[in-house]
N, C-alpha and C positions, 0 to 999 in steps of 0.2 A: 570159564574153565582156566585154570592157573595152573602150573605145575614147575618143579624147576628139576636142573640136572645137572650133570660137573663134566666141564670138556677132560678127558684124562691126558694122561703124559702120552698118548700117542696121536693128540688132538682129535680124537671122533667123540662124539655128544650121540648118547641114546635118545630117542625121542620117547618118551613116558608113558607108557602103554594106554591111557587114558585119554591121551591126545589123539595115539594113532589110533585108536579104536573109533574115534571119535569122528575123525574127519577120512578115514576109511583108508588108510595107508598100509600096504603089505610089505615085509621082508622081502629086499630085493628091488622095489622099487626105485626108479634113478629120481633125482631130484637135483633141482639146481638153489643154487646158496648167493644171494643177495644182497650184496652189502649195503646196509641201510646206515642214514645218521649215526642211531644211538646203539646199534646191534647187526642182528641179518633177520633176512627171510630165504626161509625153505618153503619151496611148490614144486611140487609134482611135474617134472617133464614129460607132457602126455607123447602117447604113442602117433606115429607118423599115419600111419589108418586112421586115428580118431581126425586128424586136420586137414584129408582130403575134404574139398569141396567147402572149406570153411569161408573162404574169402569169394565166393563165386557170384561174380555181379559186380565187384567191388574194382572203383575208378580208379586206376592207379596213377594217372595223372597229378602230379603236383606234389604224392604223397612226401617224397625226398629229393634233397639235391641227386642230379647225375650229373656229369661231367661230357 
């Protein structure tokens, strides 16, 4: 699925109804914008209810530097 769109003079880009229809995206929903190489990517910033319980079990040892 392809679609394209024109950022306007107040810099916001519609996303093409096809798309959002498509990967289930509603008016209002927040999303965050990720600057990639050649362009960006836009996903969905889920809600804080959906991520309870997500990491549960998970070693956290070693994951990152701390100080």
């Amino acid at each position: 699925m392809a679609a394209t769109t024109i950022l306007s003079p107040t810099d916001e880009i519609e996303i093409p109804e096809v798309v959002r229809s498509a990967r289930g995206r509603k008016p209002g929903q927040t999303c965050a914008v990720v600057p990639k190489s050649s362009g960006v990517l836009i996903v969905p910033v889920p809600l804080k209810e959906r991520l309870a319980g997500l990491a549960k079990g998970a070693d956290p040892r070693g994951y990152r530097d701390r100080a």
